[in-house]
C-alpha positions in Angstrom: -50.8 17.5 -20.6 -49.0 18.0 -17.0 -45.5 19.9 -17.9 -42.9 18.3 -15.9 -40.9 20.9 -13.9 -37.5 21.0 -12.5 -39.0 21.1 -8.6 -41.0 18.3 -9.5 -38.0 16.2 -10.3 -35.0 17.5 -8.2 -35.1 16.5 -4.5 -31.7 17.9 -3.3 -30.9 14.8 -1.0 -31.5 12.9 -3.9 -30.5 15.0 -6.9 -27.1 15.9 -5.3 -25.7 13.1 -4.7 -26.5 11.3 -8.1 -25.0 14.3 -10.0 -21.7 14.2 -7.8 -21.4 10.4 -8.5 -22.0 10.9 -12.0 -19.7 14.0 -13.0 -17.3 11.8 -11.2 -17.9 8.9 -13.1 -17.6 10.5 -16.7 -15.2 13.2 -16.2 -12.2 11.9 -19.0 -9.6 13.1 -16.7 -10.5 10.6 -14.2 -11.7 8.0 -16.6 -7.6 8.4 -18.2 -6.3 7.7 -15.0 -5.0 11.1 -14.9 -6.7 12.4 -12.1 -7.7 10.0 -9.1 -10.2 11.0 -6.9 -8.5 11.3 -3.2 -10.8 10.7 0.0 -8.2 12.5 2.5 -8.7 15.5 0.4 -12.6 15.0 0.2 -12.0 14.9 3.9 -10.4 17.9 4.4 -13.2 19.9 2.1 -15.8 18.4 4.2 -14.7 20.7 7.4 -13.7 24.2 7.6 -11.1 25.9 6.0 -9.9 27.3 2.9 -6.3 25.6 3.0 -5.4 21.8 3.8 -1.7 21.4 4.9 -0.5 17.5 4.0 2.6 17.0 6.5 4.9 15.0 5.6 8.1 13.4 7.0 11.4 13.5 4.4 14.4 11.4 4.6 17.3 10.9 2.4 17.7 8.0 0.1 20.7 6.9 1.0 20.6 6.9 4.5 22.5 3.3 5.0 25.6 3.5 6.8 28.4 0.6 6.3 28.4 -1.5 8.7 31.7 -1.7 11.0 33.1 -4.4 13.5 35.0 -1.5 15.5 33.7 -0.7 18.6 34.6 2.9 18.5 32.6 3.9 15.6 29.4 5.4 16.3 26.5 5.4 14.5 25.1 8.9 12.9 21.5 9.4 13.1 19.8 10.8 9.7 17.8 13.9 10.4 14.6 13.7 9.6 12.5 16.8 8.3 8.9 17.8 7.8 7.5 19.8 5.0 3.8 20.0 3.9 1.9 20.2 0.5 -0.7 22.7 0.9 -4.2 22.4 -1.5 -6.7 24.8 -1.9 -10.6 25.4 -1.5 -12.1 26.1 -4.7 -16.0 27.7 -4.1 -18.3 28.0 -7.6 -21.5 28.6 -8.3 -24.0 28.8 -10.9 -27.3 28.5 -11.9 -29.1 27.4 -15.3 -32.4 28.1 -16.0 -34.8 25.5 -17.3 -35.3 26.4 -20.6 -31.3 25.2 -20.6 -32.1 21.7 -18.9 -35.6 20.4 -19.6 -35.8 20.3 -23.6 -35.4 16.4 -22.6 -37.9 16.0 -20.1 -40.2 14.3 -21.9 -38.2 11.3 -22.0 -38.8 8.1 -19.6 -36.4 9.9 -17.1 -36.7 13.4 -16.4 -33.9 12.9 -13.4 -31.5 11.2 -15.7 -31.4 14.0 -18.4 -31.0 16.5 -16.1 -28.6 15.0 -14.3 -26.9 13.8 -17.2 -26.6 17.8 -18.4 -25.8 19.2 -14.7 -22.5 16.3 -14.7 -21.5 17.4 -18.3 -21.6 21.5 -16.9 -20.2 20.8 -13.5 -17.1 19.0 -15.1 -16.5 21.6 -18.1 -16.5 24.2 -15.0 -14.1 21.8 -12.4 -11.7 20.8 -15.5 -11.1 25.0 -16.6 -9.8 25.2 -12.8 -7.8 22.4 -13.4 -5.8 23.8 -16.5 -5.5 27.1 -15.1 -4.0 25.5 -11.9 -1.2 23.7 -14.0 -0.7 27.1 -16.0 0.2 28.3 -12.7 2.4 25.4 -11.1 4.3 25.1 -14.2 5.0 29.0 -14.6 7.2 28.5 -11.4 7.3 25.9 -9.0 7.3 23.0 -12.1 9.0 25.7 -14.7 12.3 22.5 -14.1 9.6 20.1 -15.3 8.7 22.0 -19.0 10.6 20.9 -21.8 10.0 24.2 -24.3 10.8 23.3 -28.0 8.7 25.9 -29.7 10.1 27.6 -32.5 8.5 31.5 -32.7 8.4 30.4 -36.3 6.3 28.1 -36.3 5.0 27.9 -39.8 9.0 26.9 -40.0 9.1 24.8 -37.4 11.7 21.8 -37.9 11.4 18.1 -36.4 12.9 18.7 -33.4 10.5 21.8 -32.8 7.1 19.9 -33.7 5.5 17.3 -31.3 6.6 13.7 -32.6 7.2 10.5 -31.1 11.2 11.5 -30.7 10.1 15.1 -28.6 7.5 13.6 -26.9 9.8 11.1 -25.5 12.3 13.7 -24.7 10.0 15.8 -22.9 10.1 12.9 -19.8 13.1 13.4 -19.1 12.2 15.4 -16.4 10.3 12.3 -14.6 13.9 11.0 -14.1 13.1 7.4 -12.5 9.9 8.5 -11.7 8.3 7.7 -15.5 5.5 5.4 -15.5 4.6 3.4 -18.8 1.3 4.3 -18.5 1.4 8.0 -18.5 -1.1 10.1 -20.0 -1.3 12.7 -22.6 -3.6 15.7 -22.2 -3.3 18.1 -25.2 -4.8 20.4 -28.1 -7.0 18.9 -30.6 -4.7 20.3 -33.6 -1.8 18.1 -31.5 -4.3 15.1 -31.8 -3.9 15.4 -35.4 -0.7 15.7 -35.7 -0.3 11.5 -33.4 -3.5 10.7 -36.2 -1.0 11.8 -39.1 2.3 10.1 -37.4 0.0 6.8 -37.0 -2.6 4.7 -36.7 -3.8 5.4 -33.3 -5.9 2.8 -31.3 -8.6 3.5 -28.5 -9.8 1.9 -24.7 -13.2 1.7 -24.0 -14.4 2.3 -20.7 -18.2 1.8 -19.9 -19.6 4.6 -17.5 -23.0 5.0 -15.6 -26.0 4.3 -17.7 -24.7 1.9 -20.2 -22.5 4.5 -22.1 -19.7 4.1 -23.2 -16.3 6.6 -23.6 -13.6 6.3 -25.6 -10.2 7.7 -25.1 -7.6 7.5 -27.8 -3.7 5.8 -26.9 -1.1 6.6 -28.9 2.0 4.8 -28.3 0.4 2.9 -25.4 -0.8 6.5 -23.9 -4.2 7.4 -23.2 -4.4 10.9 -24.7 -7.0 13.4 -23.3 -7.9 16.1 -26.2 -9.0 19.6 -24.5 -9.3 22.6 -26.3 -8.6 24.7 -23.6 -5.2 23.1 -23.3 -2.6 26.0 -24.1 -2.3 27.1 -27.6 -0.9 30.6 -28.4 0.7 32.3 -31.4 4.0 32.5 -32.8 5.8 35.6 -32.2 6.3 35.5 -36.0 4.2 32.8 -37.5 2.4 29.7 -36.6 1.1 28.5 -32.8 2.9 26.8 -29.8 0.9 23.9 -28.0 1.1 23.1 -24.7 1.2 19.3 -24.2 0.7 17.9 -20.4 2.5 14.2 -19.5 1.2 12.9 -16.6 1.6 9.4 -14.0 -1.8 7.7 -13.4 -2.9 9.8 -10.6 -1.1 12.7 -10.1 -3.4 14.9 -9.7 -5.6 14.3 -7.0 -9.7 15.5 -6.7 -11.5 15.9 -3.5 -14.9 17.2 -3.7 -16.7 18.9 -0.7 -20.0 20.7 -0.4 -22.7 19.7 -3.4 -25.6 20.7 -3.1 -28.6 22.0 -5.6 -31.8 24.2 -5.7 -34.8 23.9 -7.9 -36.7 27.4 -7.4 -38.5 29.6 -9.5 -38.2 33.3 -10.3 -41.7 35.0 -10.5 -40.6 38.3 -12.0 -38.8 37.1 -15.1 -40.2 36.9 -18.1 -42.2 40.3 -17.0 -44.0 38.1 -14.7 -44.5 34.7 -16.4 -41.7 33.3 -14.9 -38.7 30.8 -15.4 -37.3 28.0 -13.6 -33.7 27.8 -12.0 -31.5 25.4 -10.7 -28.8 26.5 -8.5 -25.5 24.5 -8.2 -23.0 25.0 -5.5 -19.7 23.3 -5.5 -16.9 23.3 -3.1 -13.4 20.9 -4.9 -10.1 21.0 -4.8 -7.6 19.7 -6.9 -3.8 18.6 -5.8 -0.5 18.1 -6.9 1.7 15.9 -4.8 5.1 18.2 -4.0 3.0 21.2 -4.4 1.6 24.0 -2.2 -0.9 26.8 -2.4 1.5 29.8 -1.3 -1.2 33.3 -2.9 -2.8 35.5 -0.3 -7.0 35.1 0.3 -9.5 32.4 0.1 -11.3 30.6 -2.8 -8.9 32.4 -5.8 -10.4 32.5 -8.9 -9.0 31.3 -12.6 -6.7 34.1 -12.3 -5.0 33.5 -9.0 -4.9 29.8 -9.9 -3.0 30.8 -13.0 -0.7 33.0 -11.4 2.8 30.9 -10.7 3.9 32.9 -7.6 0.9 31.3 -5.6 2.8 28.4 -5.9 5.2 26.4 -4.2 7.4 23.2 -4.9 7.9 21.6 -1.7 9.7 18.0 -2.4 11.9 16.6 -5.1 10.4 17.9 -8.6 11.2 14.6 -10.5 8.7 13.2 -7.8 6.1 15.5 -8.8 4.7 13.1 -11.6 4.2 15.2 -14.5 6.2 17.1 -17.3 4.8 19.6 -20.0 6.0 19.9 -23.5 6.0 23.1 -25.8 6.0 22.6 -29.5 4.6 23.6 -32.6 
């Protein structure tokens, strides 16, 4: 019987596309509303450049004058300024070897599963970048946004210390008159639950490509996002403190850039029987509005991204869009 091989199936022109599309299209932080994906970012990515500056022209609110019937009185002009949010390039690569990606093969559509595995990869890899990028924005430049009710104690945490409907609330308070009703909750699995213990939590489904279906939880009217990799650290005497993200639909914004893919085969593993790769390369970005990229070099790793003097808050931080909550 023919074996079916990854360079039999993956036509880069072909294959690329259909795996952007679909790690797009079943990525949970999209699919929330969370994230949007932003074509004048995708834009940017798609030229040179590892920095995108986002002018932008700031007046004040109130800039109405009352109106007067003298003819002496002069009217001010407002000054106008110009600041810019500044996003990053982020450059990754990888490669997985078929003995990771065709156990499926045998099915009707060979292009499909691996596809279908390549998505699921690329957006555990783009989503890590996210996280650590709003471990870094909030460290600084958002640290006005974070509503920290942790008690060090945890295993004695109170009420007012725990995440609940009542802190949760609070924690928007930062949004000022910013606050959508439909923001959205991304947090730890142990703070998913705690909402499953406070009540009786409903879900949306939202169909995706191939007839599949994902469903993300709501509580209180919220979609809630449930990522492990969302901060959770220990007590500095018992118990943990979560990190809890509240975001507007589409505050953080994706662009994606250079995708492309590489089915080859390396003759001298195996001690010469040899194995079959697939190489990914991936060129994103993901932004903030109010935000900019301030660290030294090009393409910063987790690390960097993590780091809150690379960043900068460059508008009104109530117009930023998100809050984070720390609680036990």
């Amino acid at each position: 019987m023919a074996t079916t091989r990854l360079s039999d199936i993956i036509v880069p022109e072909v294959f690329a596309p259909y795996a952007l599309r679909q790690t797009l299209e079943t990525n949970r932080y999209i699919l929330s509303g969370a994230v949007a994906v932003d074509s004048v970012l995708s834009s940017f990515l798609a030229g040179g450049g590892s920095t995108y500056e986002m002018p932008k022209f700031v007046t004040p609110e109130d800039d109405y004058a009352v109106s007067s019937d003298d003819p002496a009185v002069d009217g001010v002009p407002i000054g106008v300024t110009a600041n810019a949010d500044v996003a990053v390039r982020l450059s990754r690569n990888n490669h997985y070897s078929s003995m990771a990606l065709t156990r499926e093969l045998a099915g009707a559509d060979p292009l499909s599963a691996v596809v279908s595995q390549v998505a699921y990869l690329t957006n555990k890899k783009r989503e890590s970048e996210m996280l650590s990028q709003l471990t870094g924005l909030f460290d600084t430049a958002l640290s006005g946004l974070v509503s920290d009710i942790a008690n060090e104690d945890g295993d004695n945490a109170t009420a007012t210390e725990v995440f609940n409907k009542d802190t949760f609330i609070g924690a928007t308070g930062g949004f000022a008159d910013r606050l959508s009703p439909n923001t959205i909750i991304i947090c730890h699995s142990d703070i998913y639950r705690k909402m499953q213990m406070e009540t009786t939590l409903v879900s949306q489904t939202i169909p995706v490509l191939g007839g599949i279906d994902i469903e993300i939880p709501v509580y209180l009217g919220h979609p809630v996002v449930v990522d492990d990799r969302v901060g959770k650290v220990a007590g500095g005497t018992s118990g943990f403190k979560y990190t809890t993200y509240i975001v507007n639909p589409g505050t953080i914004g994706i662009g994606s850039g250079l995708y492309d893919t590489l089915a080859y085969e390396d003759e001298k593993s195996g001690n010469g029987a040899g194995q079959e790769l697939l190489r990914i390369r991936d060129s994103f970005s993901f932004h903030v509005a109010e935000t900019a990229w301030v660290g030294a070099g090009v393409n910063p790793d987790q690390t960097a991204l993590a780091t809150g003097s690379n960043w900068g808050l460059v508008g009104a931080g109530k117009n930023v869009g998100m809050a984070k909550l720390v609680s036990n």
